[in-house]
C-alpha positions as CSV (number, residue, x, y, z in Angstrom):
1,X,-16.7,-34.3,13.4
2,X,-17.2,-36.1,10.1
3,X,-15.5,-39.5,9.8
4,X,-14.1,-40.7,6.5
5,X,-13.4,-44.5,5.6
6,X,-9.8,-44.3,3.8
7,X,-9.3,-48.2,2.1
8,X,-5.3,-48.4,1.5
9,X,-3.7,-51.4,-0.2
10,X,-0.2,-52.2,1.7
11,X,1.2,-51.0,-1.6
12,X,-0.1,-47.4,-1.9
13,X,2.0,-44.7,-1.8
14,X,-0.4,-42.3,-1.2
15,X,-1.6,-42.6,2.6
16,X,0.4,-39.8,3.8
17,X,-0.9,-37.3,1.6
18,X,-4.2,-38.1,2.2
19,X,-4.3,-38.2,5.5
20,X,-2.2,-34.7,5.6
21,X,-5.3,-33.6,3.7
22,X,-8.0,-34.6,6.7
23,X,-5.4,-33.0,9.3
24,X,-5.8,-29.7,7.4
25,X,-10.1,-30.4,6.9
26,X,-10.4,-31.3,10.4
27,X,-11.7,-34.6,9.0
28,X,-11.1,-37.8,11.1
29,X,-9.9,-40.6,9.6
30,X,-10.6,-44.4,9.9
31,X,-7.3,-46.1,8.2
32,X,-8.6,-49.5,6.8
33,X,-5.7,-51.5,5.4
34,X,-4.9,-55.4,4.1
35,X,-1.6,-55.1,6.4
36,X,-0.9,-54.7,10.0
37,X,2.5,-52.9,8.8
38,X,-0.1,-50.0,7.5
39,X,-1.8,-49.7,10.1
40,X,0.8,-49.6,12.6
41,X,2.0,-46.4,11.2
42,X,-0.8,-44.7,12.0
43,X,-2.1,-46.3,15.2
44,X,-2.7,-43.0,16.5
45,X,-5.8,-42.7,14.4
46,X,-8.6,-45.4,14.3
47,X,-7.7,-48.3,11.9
48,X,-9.4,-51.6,10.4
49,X,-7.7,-54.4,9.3
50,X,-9.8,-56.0,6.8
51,X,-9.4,-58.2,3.5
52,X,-9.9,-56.6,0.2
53,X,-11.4,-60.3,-1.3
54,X,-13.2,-61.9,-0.9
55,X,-15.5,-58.3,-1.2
56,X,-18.4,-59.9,1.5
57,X,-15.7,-60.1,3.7
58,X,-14.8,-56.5,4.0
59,X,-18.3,-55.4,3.8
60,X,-19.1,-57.2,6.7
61,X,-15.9,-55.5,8.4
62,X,-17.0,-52.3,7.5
63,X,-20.6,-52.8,8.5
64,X,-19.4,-54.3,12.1
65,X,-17.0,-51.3,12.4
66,X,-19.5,-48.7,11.4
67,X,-22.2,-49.9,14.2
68,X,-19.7,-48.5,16.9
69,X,-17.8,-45.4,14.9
70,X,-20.4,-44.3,12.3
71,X,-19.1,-43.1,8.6
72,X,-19.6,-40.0,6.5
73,X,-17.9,-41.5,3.0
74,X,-15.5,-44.2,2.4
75,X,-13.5,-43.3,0.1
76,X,-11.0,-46.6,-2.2
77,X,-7.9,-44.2,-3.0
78,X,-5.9,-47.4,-5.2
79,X,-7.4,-49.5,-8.0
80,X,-7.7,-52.3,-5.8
81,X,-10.0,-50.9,-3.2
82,X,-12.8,-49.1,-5.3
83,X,-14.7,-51.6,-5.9
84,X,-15.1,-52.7,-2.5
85,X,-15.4,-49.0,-1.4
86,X,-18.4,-48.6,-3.8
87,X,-20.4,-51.6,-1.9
88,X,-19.7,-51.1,1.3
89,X,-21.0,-47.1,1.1
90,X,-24.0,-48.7,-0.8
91,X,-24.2,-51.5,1.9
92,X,-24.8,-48.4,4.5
93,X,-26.4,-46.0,2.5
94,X,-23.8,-44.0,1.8
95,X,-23.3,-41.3,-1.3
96,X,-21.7,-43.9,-3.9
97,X,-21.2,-45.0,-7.6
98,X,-22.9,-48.5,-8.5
99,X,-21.1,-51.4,-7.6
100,X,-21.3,-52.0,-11.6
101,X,-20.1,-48.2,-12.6
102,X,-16.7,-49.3,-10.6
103,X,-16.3,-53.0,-11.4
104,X,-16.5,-51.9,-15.3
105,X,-14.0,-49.0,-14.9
106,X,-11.8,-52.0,-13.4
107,X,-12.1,-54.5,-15.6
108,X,-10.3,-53.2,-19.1
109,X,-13.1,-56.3,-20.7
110,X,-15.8,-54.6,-19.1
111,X,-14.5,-50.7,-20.5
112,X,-14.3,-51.9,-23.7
113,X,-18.1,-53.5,-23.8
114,X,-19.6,-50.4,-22.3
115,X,-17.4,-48.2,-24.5
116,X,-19.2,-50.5,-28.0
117,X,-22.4,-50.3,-26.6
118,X,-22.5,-46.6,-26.3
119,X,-20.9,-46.3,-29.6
120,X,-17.7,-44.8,-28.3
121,X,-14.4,-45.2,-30.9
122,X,-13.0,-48.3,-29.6
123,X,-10.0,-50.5,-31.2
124,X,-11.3,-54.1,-31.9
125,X,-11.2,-56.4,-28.5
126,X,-11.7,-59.9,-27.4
127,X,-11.7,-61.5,-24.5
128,X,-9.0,-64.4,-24.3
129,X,-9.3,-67.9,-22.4
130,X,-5.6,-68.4,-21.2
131,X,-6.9,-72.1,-20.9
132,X,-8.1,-72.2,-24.6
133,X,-5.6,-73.2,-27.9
134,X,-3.1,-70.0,-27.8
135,X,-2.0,-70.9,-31.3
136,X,-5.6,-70.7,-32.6
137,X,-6.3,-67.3,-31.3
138,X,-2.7,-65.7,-31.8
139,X,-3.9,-67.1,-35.8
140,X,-7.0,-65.4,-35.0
141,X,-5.8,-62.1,-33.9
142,X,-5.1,-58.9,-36.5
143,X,-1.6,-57.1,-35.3
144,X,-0.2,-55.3,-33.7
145,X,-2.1,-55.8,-30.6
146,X,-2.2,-55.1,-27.1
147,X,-2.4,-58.1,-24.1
148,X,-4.4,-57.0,-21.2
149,X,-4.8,-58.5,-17.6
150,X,-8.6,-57.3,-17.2
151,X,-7.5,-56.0,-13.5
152,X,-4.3,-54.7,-13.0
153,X,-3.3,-51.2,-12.9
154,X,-0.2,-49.2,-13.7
155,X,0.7,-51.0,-17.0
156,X,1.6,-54.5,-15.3
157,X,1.4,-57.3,-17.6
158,X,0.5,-54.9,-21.0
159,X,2.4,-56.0,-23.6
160,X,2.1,-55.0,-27.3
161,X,2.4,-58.2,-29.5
162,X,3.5,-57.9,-33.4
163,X,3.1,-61.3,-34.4
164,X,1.4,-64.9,-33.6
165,X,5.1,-66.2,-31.3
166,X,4.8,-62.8,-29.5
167,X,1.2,-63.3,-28.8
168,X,2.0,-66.9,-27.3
169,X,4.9,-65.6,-25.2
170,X,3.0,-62.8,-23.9
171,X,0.2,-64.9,-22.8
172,X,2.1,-67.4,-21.0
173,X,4.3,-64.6,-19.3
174,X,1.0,-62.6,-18.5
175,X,-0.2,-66.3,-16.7
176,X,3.0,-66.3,-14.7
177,X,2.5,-62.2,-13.7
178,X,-1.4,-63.0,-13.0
179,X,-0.2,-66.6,-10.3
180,X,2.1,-63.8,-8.1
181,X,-1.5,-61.9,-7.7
182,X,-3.5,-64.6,-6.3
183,X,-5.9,-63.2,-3.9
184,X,-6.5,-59.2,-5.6
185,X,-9.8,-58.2,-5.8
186,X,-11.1,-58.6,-9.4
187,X,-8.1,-59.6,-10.9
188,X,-9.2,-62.4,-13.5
189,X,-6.3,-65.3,-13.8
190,X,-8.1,-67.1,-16.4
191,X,-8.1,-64.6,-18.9
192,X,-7.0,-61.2,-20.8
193,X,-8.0,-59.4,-23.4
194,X,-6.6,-58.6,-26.6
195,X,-7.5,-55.4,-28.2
196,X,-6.3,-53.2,-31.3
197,X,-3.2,-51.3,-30.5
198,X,-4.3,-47.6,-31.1
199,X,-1.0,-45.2,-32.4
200,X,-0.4,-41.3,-31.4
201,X,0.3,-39.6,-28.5
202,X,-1.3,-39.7,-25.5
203,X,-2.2,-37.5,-22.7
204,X,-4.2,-38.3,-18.7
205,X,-6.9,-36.7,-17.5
206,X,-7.5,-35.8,-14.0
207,X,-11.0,-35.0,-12.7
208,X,-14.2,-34.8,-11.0
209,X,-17.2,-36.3,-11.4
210,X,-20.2,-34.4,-9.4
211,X,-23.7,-35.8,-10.2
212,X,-22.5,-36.5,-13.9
213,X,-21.1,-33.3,-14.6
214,X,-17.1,-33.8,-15.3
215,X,-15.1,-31.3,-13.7
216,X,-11.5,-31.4,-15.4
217,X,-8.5,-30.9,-13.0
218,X,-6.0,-31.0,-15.3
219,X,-4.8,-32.7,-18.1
220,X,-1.2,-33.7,-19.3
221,X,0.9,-34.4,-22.1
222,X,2.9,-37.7,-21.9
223,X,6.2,-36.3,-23.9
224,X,7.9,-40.0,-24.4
225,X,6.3,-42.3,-26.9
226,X,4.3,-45.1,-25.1
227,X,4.9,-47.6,-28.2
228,X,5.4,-50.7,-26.6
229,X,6.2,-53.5,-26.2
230,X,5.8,-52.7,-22.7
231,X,4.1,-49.4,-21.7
232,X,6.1,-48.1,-18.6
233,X,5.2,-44.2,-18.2
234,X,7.9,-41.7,-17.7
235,X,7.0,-38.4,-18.0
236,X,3.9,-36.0,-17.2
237,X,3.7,-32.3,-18.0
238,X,0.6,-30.2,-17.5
239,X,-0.8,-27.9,-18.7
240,X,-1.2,-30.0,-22.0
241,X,0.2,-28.4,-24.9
242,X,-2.5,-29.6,-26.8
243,X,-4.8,-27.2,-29.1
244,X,-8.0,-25.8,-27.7
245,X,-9.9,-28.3,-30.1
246,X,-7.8,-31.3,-29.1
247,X,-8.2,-30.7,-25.3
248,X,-12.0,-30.5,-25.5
249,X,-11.9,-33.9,-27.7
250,X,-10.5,-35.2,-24.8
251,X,-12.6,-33.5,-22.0
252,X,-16.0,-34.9,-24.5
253,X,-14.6,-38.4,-24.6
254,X,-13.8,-38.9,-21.0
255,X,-17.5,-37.5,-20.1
256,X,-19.1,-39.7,-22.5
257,X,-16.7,-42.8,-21.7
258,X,-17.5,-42.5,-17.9
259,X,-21.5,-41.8,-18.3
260,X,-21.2,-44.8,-20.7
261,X,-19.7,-46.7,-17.1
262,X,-22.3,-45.5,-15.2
263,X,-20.2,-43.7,-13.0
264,X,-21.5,-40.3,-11.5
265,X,-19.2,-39.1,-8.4
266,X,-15.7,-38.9,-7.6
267,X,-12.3,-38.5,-8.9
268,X,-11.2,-40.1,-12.5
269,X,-7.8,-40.9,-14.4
270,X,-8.1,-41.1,-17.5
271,X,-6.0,-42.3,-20.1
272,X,-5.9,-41.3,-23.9
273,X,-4.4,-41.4,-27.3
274,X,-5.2,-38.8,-29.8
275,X,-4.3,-39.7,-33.8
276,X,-5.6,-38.2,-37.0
277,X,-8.5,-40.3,-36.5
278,X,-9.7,-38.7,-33.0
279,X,-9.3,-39.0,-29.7
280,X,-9.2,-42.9,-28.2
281,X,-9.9,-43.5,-24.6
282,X,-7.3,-46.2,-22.9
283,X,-8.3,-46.8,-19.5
284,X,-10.4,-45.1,-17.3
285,X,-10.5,-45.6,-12.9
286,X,-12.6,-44.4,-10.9
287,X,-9.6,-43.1,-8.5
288,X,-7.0,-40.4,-9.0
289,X,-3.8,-40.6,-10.5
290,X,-1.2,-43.3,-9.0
291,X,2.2,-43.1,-7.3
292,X,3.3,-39.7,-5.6
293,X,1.9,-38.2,-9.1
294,X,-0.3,-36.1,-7.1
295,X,2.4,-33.6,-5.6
296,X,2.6,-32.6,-8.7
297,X,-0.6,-30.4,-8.8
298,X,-1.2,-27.8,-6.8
299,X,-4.4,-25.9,-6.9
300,X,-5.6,-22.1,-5.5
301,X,-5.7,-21.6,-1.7
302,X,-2.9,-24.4,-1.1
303,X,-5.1,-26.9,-1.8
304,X,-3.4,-30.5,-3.2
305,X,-5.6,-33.2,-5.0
306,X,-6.2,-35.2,-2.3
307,X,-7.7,-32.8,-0.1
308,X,-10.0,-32.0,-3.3
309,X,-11.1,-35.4,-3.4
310,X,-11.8,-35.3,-0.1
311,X,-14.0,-32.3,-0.3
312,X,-16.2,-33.9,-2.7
313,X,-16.4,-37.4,-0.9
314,X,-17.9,-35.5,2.8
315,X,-20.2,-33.3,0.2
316,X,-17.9,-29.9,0.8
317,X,-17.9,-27.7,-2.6
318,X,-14.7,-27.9,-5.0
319,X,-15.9,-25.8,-7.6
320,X,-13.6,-22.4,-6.3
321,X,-10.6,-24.9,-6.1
322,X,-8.7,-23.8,-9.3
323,X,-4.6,-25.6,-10.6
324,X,-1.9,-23.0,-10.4
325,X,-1.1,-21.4,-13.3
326,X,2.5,-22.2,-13.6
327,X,3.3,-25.4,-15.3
328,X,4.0,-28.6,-13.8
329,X,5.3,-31.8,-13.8
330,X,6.5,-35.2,-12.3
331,X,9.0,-38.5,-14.1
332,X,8.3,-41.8,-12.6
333,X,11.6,-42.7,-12.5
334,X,11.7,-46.3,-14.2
335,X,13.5,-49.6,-13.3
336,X,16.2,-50.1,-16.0
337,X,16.7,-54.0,-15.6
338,X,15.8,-56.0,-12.6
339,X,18.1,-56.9,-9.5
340,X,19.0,-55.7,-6.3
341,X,19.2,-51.8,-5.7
342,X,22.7,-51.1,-3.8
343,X,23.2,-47.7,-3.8
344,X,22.0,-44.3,-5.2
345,X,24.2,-41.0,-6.1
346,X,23.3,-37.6,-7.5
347,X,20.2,-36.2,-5.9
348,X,21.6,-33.0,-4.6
349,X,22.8,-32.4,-8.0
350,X,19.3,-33.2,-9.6
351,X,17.5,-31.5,-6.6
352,X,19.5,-28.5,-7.8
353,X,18.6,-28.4,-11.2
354,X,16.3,-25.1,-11.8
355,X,12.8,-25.6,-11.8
356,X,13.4,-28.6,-9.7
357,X,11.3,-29.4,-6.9
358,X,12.4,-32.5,-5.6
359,X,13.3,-35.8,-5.9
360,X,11.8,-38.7,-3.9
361,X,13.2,-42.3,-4.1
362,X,10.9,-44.7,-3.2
363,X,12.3,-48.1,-3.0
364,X,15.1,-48.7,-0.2
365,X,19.4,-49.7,-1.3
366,X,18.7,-54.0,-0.6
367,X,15.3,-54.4,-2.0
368,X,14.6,-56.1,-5.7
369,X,14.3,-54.4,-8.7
370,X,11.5,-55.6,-10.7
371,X,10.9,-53.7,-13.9
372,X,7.6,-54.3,-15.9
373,X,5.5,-55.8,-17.2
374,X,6.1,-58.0,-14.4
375,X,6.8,-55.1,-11.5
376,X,4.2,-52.6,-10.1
377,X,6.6,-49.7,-8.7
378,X,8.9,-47.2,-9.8
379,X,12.3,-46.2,-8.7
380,X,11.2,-43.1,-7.6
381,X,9.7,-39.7,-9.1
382,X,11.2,-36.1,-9.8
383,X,9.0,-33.2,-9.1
384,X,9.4,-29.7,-11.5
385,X,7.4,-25.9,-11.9
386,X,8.2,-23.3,-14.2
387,X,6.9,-20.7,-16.1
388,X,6.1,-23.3,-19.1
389,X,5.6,-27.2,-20.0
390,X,8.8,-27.2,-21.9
391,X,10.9,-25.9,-19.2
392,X,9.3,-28.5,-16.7
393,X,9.9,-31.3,-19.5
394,X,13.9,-30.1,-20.0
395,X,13.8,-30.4,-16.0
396,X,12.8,-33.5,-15.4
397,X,15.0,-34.7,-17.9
398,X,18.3,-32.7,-16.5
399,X,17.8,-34.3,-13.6
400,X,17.1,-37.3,-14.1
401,X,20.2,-37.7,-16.0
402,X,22.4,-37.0,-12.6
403,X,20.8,-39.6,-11.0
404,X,22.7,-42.9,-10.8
405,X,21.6,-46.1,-9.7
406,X,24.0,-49.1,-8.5
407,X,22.0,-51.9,-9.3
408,X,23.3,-55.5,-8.8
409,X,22.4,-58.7,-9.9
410,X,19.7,-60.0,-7.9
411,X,21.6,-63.0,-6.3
412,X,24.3,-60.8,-5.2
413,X,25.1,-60.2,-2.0
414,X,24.7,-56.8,0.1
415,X,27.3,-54.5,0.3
C-alpha cells in the first residue's frame, strides 16, 4: 500500500477531508502535525509530532520516521507546511517542487521579484525594514498602497494605506500581528512589503500543476469588492462569469506567474485582479484553497479536491476528473467585531434556503472573536448549488442574512 506524508498545522481545517479522501484511495496515511491535540484525533492512523521551524528539524523527523515506515509523497496541505514538505520529499528523493519554487510562492517579497524578473505586470513594491525611519518611507511611498507581512496567509495583517499616518499605523500594528507569530515557518518579523494597490475585481484560481502544464480546476468570481482597508473575503462563486477572453487572461498569467516561481507539480491558489489594464496576479501558493472552501467543488465520479490532489501527489492520473456542471459556491462567514462568541441562532432557517447546502460553524459559543487583519479564522462558511452563479450568489447571501451571532464583549463573562 502506498504511504502518503500529510503535514497539518494545528490550525487547519482541512484534515478530515483529506484523510476521507485516502479512506476512499486506499491510501495510508502518516498524520504529521505541530500538536499532540491533532494527532490524538487520529491515533488510529500513524502520526508524527514534529516542529514546522526550525525546517532542519522536521527534516530530520521525517528522515528518522521514513527509515522505519517508508513514504510515497508528502504532501504540506496549509501555507505553513509547504515549504518544509518541498525539502523533506527532496531530502529523500521524493517527486517535489524546489525548495526555492515554494519559499518564493510564500514569501509575497519573493513573488513580486520573480514576477519583475520575468517581466510579468506587477504594481510597484519594496521591501520595508520595520526597524528603519517609518516616517521616511511612509514619505517615500506613492498611495494608495498595500502592507504585506511577506508570510502570512489568508489576508492577516494586509492593510491598504491612503496616506503617510496610515502607513505608520499599519506598520506598527502589522509589528504587533507579526510578535503573536513567533516561531512560523518563514514568517519574516523584521519586515513587510509595500506594493501598489491594483483596482478591479478579482477572481481565484484553483489548479494543477503536472510537469509545467497548468491544469485549471476551476475558477471563481469574488462578487464583494475586496477594496480595503482590510481585505477579509466573503464570497466565492464558480463558474466565473467572466468572458471567454478574460478567463484565459487569467489561466495565461497564473501559468506564466508559477513557471516564473519555478514551480512544476501540485495544486495552486491563485489570486487575481482583472482592470482595464489586464489581468494582475495577487498571490500565488503552492497549496489549494484554504478553510472548508474545498466542499465547495465537486468534480465527475464523486471525486472532491482533495482526493484530486492526492491523485497527483502518489503519480495516479487526474486528467478524466472533470467540476460538475452546476454552479457553486461557498461565504466565509466573517467576524463582525471582536469578543467572545455566546451563542448562535438561525441555521435551520439558512440551511433551508433553496440551493442551500449547508452551513458549518466553525468556531465554538466561549471562544474569542478575532476579526482581521489581526485574526486568521472565520466564523464559519455556507455552502450553495444551483443551476447558475447568480442563484448560488443570492443563496449565500439569503442565508447568511438568518444567521445571528450573540457576540459579547471579550471580558465578559460566559453565559
Amino acid at each position: 500500500m502506498r504511504r502518503l506524508l500529510l503535514l497539518i498545522p494545528a490550525t487547519s481545517y482541512r484534515t478530515g477531508d483529506f484523510l476521507a479522501a485516502a479512506r476512499r484511495l486506499g491510501v495510508e496515511v502518516v498524520v504529521g502535525s505541530d500538536r499532540p491535540s491533532v494527532l490524538e484525533a487520529f491515533s488510529s492512523g500513524r502520526t508524527l509530532a514534529l516542529d514546522f521551524a526550525p525546517i532542519e528539524d522536521g527534516i530530520s523527523r521525517i528522515i528518522a520516521h521514513a527509515r522505519h515506515y517508508p513514504i510515497s509523497a508528502i504532501l504540506g496541505c496549509d501555507e505553513g507546511t509547504t515549504v518544509l514538505a518541498a525539502a523533506a520529499a527532496k531530502a529523500l528523493g521524493l517527486p517535489h517542487n524546489s525548495t526555492e519554487s515554494v519559499a518564493a510562492a510564500h514569501d509575497k517579497y519573493l513573488f513580486r521579484r520573480a514576477l519583475e524578473r520575468a517581466g510579468i505586470p506587477s504594481p510597484w513594491f519594496r521591501l520595508i525594514s520595520l526597524r528603519q525611519d517609518l516616517a521616511g518611507a511612509a514619505a517615500a511611498a506613492n498611495y494608495p498602497c498595500v502592507l504585506k507581512p511577506r508570510g502570512l496567509s489568508g489576508s492577516r495583517g494586509v492593510i491598504r494605506c491612503d496616506d503617510e499616518a496610515s502607513f505608520v499605523a499599519a506598520c506598527d500594528r502589522i509589528t504587533a500581528i507579526l510578535r503573536g507569530t513567533a516561531g512560523l515557518a518563514y514568517d519574516h518579523a523584521d519586515a513587510v512589503l509595500a506594493e501598489g494597490f491594483i483596482a478591479g475585481r478579482e477572481v481565484a484560481l484553483e489548479g494543477l500543476l503536472d510537469g509545467g502544464r497548468l491544469q485549471t480546476l476551476a475558477m471563481f468570481d469574488k462578487p464583494d469588492p475586496l477594496d480595503g482597508p482590510y481585505f477579509e473575503e466573503t464570497i466565492y462563486v464558480t463558474p466565473s462569469r467572466l468572458s471567454d477572453s478574460l478567463q484565459a487572461a487569467v489561466v495565461d498569467e497564473t501559468a506564466g506567474a508559477a513557471a516564473a516561481l519555478g514551480l512544476r507539480d501540485g495544486p495552486i491558489h491563485a489570486e487575481l485582479r482583472l482592470n482595464n489594464r489586464g489581468a494582475w496576479l495577487i498571490e500565488l501558493a503552492a497549496r489549494s484553497i484554504g478553510g472548508l472552501c474545498s466542499r465547495a467543488l465537486g468534480f465527475t465520479h464523486g471525486a472532491g479536491l482533495e482526493e484530486l490532489i492526492l491523485r497527483h501527489a502518489l503519480g495516479l492520473p487526474t486528467d478524466r476528473f472533470e467540476r460538475e456542471t452546476p454552479a457553486s459556491g461557498v461565504m466565509m462567514i466573517p467576524i463582525p467585531r471582536a469578543g467572545r462568541l455566546q451563542a448562535v441562532s438561525g441555521l435551520d432557517a439558512a440551511r433551508a434556503i433553496p440551493s442551500v447546502d449547508d452551513v458549518v460553524i466553525s468556531i465554538r459559543p466561549g471562544e474569542q472573536l478575532v476579526p482581521l487583519p489581526e485574526g486568521d479564522r472565520y466564523l464559519g462558511f455556507i455552502f450553495a448549488r444551483a443551476d447558475d452563479p447568480a442563484e448560488v450568489e443570492a443563496a449565500l447571501r439569503r442565508a447568511h442574512q438568518r444567521i445571528r451571532f450573540d457576540i459579547a464583549p471579550a471580558t465578559a463573562p460566559l453565559d
